[in-house]
C-alpha positions as CSV (number, residue, x, y, z in Angstrom):
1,X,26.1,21.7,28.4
2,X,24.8,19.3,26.0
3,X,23.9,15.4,27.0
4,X,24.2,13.0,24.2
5,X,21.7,10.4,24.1
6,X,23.0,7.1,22.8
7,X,20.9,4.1,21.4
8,X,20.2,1.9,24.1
9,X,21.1,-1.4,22.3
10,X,24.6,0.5,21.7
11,X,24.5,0.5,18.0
12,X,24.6,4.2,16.6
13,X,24.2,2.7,12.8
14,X,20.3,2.2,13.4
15,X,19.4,5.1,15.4
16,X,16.3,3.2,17.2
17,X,15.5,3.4,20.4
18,X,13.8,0.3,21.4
19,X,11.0,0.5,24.4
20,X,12.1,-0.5,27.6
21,X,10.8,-3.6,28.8
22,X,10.1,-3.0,32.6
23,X,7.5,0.1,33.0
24,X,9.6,3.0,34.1
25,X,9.3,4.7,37.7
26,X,7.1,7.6,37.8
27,X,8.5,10.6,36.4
28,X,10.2,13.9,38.7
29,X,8.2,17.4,38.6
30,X,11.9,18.5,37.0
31,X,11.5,15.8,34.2
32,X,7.4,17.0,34.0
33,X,8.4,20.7,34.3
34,X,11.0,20.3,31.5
35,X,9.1,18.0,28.9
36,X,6.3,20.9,29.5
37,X,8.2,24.0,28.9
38,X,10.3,22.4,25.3
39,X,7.3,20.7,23.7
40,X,6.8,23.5,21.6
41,X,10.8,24.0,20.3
42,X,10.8,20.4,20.1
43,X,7.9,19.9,17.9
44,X,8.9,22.3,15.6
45,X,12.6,20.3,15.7
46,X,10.5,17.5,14.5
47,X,8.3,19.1,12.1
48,X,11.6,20.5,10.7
49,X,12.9,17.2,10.2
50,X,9.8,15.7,8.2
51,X,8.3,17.6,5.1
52,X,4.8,16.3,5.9
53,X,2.9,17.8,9.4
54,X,0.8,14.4,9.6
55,X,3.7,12.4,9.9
56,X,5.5,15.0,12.1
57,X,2.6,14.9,14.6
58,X,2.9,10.7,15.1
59,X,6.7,11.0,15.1
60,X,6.4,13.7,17.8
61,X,3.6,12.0,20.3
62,X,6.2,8.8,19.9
63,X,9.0,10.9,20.8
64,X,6.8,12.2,24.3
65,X,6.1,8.2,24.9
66,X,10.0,7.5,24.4
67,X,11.0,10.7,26.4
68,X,8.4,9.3,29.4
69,X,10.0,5.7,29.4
70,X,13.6,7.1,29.6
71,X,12.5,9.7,32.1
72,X,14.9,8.3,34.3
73,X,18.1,8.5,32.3
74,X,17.4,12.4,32.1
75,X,19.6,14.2,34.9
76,X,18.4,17.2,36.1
77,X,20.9,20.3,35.5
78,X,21.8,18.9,32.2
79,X,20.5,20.3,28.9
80,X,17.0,19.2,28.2
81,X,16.0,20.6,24.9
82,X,19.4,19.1,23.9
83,X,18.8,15.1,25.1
84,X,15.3,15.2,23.7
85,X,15.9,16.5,20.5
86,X,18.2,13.3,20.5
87,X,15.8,11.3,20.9
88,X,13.5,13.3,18.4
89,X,16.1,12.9,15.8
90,X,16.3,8.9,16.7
91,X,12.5,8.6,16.6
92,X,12.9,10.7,12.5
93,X,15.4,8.2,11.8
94,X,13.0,5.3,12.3
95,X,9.8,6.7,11.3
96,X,11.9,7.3,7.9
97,X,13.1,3.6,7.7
98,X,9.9,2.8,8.1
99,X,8.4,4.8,5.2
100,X,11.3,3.5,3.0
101,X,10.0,0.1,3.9
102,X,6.8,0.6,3.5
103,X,6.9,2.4,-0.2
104,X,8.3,-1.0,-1.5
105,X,4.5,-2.4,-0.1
106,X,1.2,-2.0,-1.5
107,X,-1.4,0.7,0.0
108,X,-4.0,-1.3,1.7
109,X,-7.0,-0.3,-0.6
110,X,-4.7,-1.3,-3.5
111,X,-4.4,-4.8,-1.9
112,X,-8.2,-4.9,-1.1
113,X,-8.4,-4.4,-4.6
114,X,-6.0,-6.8,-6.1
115,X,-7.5,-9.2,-3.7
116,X,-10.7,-8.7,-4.6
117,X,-9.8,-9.1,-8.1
118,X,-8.0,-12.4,-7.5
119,X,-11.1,-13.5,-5.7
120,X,-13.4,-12.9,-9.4
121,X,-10.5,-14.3,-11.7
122,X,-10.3,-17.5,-9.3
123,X,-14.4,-17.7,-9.9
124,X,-14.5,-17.3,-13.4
125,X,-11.4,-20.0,-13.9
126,X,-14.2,-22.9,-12.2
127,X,-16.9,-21.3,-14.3
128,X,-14.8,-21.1,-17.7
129,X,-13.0,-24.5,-16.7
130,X,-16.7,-26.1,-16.0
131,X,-18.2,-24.5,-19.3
132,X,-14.9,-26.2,-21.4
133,X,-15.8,-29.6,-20.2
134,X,-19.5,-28.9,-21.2
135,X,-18.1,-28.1,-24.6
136,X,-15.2,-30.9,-24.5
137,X,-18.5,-33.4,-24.1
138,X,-19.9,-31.6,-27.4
139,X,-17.1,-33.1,-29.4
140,X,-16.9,-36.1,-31.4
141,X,-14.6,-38.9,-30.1
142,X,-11.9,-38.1,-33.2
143,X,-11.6,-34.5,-32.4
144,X,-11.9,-35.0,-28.8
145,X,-9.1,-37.3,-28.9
146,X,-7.0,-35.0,-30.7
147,X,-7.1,-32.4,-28.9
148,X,-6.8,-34.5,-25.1
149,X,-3.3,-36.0,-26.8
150,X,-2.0,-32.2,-27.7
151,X,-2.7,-30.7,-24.4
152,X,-0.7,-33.3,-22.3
153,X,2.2,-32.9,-24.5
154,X,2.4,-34.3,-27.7
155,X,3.8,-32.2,-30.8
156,X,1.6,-31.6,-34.0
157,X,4.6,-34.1,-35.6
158,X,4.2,-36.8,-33.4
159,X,0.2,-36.1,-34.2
160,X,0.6,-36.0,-38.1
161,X,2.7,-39.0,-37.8
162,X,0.3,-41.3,-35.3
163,X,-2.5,-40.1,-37.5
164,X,-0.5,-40.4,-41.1
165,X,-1.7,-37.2,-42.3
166,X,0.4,-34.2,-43.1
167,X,1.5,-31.9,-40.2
168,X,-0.5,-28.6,-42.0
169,X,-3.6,-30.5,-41.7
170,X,-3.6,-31.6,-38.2
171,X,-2.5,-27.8,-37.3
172,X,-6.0,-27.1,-39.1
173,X,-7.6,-29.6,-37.4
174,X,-6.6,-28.5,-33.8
175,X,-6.8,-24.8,-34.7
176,X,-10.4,-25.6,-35.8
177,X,-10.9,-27.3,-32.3
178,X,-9.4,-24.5,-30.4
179,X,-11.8,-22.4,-32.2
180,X,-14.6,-24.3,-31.8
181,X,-14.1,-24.6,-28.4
182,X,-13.0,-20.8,-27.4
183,X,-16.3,-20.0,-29.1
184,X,-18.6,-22.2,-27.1
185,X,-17.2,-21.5,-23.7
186,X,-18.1,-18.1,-24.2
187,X,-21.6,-18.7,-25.9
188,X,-21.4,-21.2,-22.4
189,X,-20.8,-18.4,-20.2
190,X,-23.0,-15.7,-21.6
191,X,-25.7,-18.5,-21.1
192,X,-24.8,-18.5,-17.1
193,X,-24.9,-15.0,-16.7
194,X,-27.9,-14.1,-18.4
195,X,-29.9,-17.2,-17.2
């Protein structure tokens, strides 16, 4: 005779068996004698299930902590190996959504990294953006003004207009800037690193 073992929350779709949330009574020596004499058919149930022994081990030693809370629902006489390899197949099921969910996440080292990263990039902005100002202040006042007017929004037209030159040369003019000033905030930072 087989026992079916149901989700406790009723819903078959998830297959989870949620913990109760009152500590269980202490189990029967039929319960003990039982769990004792199937660990080994139902380990290999689990490690059937899962392609990787590692994971079959965890998904097994939750299955024993999930078998000991329900210890109560088990009714001697009934089939055994059959209930807890329902539960075994419940505990797959989630260990499985959980790998799904966590394949979509990074590996912690990767984040350690990433994070680590972020960290440098975040300390080089303040040092690149403190070495532009130094080279900002190297500027003359035309070429300085020029470029502050570009970089909150205007167009080279409006420039060449304001400025009544032709819109080819103030392209060369800011290009030279932009050059100018690329080249001495890395002169800037080789200075800091070395000195």
């Amino acid at each position: 005779m087989q026992t079916e073992f149901p989700p406790a929350n009723g819903n078959a779709s998830d297959g989870a068996i949620p913990p109760d949330r009152t500590p269980p009574a202490a189990p029967g020596e039929d319960f003990l004698r039982e769990l004792l004499l199937h660990q080994n058919r139902l380990y290999a149930f689990v490690v059937s299930l899962l392609a990787d022994t590692h994971t079959a081990d965890d998904v097994f030693q939750e299955t024993n902590l999930v078998l000991w809370r329900k210890a109560n629902e088990f009714k001697p006489g009934t089939d055994f190996l059959a209930w807890a390899s329902t539960v075994a197949y419940y505990q797959v099921l989630t260990n499985r959504k959980q790998q799904q969910r966590e394949q979509l996440r990074f590996d912690d080292t990767i984040f350690e990294m990433l994070a680590e990263e972020s960290k440098q990039r975040i300390a080089n902005l303040d040092d690149r953006l403190a070495a532009l100002g130094h080279c900002l202040d190297h500027l003359d006042d035309e070429k300085r003004q020029l470029i502050e007017r570009r970089s909150s929004g205007a167009s080279v037209q409006n420039l060449a207009s304001e400025l009544s030159r032709p819109v080819g040369s103030v392209s060369q003019a800011l290009y030279r800037i932009r050059k100018f000033l690329a080249e001495c905030v890395q002169r800037r930072l080789g200075v800091e690193e070395h000195g």
